[in-house]
C-alpha positions in Angstrom: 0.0 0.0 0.0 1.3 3.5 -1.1 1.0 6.9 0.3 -1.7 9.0 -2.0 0.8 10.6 -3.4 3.7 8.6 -4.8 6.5 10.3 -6.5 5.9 7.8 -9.4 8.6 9.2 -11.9 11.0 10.1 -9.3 12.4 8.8 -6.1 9.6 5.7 -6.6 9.7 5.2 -9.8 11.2 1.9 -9.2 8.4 0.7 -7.1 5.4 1.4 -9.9 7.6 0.4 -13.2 6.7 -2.5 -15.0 3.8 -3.4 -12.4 0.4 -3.2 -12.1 -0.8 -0.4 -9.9 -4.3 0.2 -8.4 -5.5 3.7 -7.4 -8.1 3.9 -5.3 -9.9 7.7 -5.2 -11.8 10.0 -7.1 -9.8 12.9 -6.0 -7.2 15.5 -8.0 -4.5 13.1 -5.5 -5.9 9.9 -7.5 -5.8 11.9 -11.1 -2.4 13.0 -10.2 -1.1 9.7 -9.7 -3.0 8.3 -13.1 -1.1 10.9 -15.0 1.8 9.7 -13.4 1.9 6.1 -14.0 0.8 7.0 -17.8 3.9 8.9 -18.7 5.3 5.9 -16.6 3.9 3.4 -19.0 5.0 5.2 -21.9 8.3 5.1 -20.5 8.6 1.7 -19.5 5.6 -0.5 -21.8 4.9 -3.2 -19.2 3.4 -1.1 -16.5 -0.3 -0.6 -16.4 -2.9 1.0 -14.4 -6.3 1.0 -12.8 -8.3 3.4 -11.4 -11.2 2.2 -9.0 -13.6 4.7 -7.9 -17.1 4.0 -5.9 -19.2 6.8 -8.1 -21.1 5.3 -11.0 -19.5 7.8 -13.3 -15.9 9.9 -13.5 -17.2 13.2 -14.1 -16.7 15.0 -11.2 -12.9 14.0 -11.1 -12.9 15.4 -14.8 -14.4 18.1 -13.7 -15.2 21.5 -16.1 -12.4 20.8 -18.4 -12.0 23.3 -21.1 -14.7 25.3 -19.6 -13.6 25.1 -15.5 -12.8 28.2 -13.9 -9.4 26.6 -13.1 -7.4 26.1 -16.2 -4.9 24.2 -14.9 -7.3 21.8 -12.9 -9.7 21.7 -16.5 -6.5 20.5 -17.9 -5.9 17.3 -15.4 -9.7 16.2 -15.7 -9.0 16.4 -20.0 -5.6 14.9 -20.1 -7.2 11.9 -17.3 -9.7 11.2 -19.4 -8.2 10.7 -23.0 -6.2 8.1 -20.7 -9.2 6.5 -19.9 -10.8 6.5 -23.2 -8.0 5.4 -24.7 -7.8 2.3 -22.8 -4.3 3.2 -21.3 -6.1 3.8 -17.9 -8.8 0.8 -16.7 -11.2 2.7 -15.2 -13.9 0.6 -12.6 -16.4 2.4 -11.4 -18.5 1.7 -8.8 -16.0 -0.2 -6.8 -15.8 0.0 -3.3 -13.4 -2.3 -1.9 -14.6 -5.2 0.6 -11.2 -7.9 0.6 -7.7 -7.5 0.2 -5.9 -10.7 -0.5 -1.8 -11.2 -0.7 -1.1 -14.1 -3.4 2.2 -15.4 -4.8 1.5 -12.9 -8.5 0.0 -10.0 -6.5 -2.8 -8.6 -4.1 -6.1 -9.4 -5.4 -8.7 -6.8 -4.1 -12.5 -7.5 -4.3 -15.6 -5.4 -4.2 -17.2 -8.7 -3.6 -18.0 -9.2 -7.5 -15.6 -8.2 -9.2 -11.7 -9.0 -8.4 -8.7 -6.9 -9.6 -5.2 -8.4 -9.0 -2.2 -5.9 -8.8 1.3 -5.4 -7.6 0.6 -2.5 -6.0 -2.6 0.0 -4.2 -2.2 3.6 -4.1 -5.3 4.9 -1.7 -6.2 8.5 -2.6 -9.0 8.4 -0.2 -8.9 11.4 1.7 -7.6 11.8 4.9 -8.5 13.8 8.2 -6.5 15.7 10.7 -4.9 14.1 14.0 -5.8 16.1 16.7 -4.5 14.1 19.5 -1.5 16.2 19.9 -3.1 19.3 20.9 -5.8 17.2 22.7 -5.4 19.3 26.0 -6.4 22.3 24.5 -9.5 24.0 24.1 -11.1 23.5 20.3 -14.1 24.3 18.6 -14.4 22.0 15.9 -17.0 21.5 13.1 -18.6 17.8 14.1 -18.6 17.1 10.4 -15.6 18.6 8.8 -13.1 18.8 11.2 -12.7 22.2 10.9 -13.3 25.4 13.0 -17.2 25.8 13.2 -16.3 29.6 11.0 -14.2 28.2 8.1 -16.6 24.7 7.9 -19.7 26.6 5.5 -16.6 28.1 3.1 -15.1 24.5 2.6 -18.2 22.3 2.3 -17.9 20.0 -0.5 -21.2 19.6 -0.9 -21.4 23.4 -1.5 -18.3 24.2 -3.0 -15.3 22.7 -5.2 -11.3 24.2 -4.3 -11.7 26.7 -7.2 -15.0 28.7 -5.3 -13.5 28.3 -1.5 -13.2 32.8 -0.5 -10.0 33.6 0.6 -9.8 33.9 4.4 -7.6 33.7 7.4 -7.0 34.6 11.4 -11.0 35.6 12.0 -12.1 31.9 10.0 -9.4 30.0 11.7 -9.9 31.3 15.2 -10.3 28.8 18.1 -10.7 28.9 21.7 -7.2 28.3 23.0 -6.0 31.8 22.4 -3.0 31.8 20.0 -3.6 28.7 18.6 -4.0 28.4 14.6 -4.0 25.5 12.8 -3.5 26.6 9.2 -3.2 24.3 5.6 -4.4 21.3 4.8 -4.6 20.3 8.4 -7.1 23.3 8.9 -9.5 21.8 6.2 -10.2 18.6 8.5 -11.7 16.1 5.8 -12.6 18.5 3.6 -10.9 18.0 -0.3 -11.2 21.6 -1.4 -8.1 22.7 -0.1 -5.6 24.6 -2.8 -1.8 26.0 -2.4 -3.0 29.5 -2.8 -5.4 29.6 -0.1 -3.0 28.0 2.8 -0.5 30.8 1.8 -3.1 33.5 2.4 -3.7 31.7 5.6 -0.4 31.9 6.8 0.0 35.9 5.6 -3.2 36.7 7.6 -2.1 34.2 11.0 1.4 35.5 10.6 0.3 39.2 10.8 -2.2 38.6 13.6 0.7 37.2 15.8 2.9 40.4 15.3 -0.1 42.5 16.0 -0.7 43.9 12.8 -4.6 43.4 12.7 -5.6 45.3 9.5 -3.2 43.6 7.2 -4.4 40.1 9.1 -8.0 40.7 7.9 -7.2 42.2 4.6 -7.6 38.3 2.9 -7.5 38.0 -0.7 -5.6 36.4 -3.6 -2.7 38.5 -4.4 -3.0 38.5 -8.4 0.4 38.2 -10.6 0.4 42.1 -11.8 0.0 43.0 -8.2 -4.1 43.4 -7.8 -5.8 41.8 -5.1 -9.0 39.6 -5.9 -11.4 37.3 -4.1 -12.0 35.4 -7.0 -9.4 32.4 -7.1 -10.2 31.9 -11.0 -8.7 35.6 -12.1 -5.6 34.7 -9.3 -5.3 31.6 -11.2 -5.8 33.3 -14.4 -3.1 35.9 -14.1 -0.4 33.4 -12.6 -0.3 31.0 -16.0 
């Protein structure tokens, strides 16, 4: 079992070349890795790859494509799925997996009618935060999320996809325990809809509160490539190709 995101042509490239790998996850984590293990298989012929998600259809991991506010996302969904329609990606859909067992040629992993057998699993099924170590102190967490109760509404998955999350910072990530900010992907509890460019204006607007400087702190917004400010995270992307 791999982390969800091997570094398949680089430092583990030798784990995933010439094998069969499974990737679990209907995530931009899961469509990373597929892309990955394509150029793999173009580089080396015999390794191959599977995708197994639990939807009925791919479409949300495609995503807008041509048309989504996010070029650069658009162009993972497009380039993911000519894999799959060309037959050099196996996609399974509506897999969920129920047994995992080792054999002498592989692991054979079952959704308890249909059986797969690979050499290795990649999960890219999400993850949530670890809050044990700060256990002692006083949190105010969303009971779904993960989250702080403020920043859980702005994240919601079922309300919003990483390219329509608002910028924000030290007033959204505010808990109880005074001077404690957890900030990144971390801050997102199980939510998927975190992007790079929000956790750096995190940090900007936490790092500001905690020198004092309160009007810079809740000043959020995505600092654009020719120096404007926006709160829409489609023109930051926009004006940083």
């Amino acid at each position: 079992m791999e982390s969800s995101l091997p570094d398949v042509l680089g430092r583990d490239r030798d784990r995933f070349a010439g094998r069969h790998t499974l990737v679990v996850g209907a995530g931009h984590s899961a469509a990373t890795t597929l892309l990955a293990l394509a150029e793999l298989a173009r580089q080396a012929p015999e390794t191959t790859a599977t995708w197994a998600i639990r939807a009925a259809s791919p479409a949300r991991t495609y995503g807008g494509e041509s048309a989504d506010a996010l070029p650069a996302r658009g162009a993972l969904g497009s380039r993911l799925r000519e894999h799959v329609e060309s037959g050099a990606i196996t996609l399974l859909t509506g897999f969920s997996v129920q047994r995992l067992t080792p054999g002498s040629d592989g692991v054979a992993v079952s959704d308890g009618t249909r059986t797969v057998v690979v050499e290795r699993i990649v999960s890219a099924t999400g993850l949530r935060p670890d809050h044990n170590i700060v256990s002692e102190l006083r949190l105010d967490l969303d009971p779904i999320l993960g989250s702080t109760r403020a920043l859980a509404p702005l994240i919601d998955p079922n309300l919003h996809s990483c390219g329509t999350v608002p910028p924000h910072g030290v007033d959204e990530l505010t808990q109880p325990e005074p001077g404690y900010y957890a900030i990144g992907a971390t801050s997102y509890g199980r939510a998927p809809t975190f992007l790079m460019a929000t956790g750096y204006e995190q940090a900007r607007s936490v790092v500001a509160a905690l020198a004092g400087d309160w009007q810079a702190a809740r000043d959020v917004a995505f600092p654009r490539a020719d120096g404007l400010k926006s709160t829409n995270l489609s023109e930051f992307s926009k004006s940083h190709r």
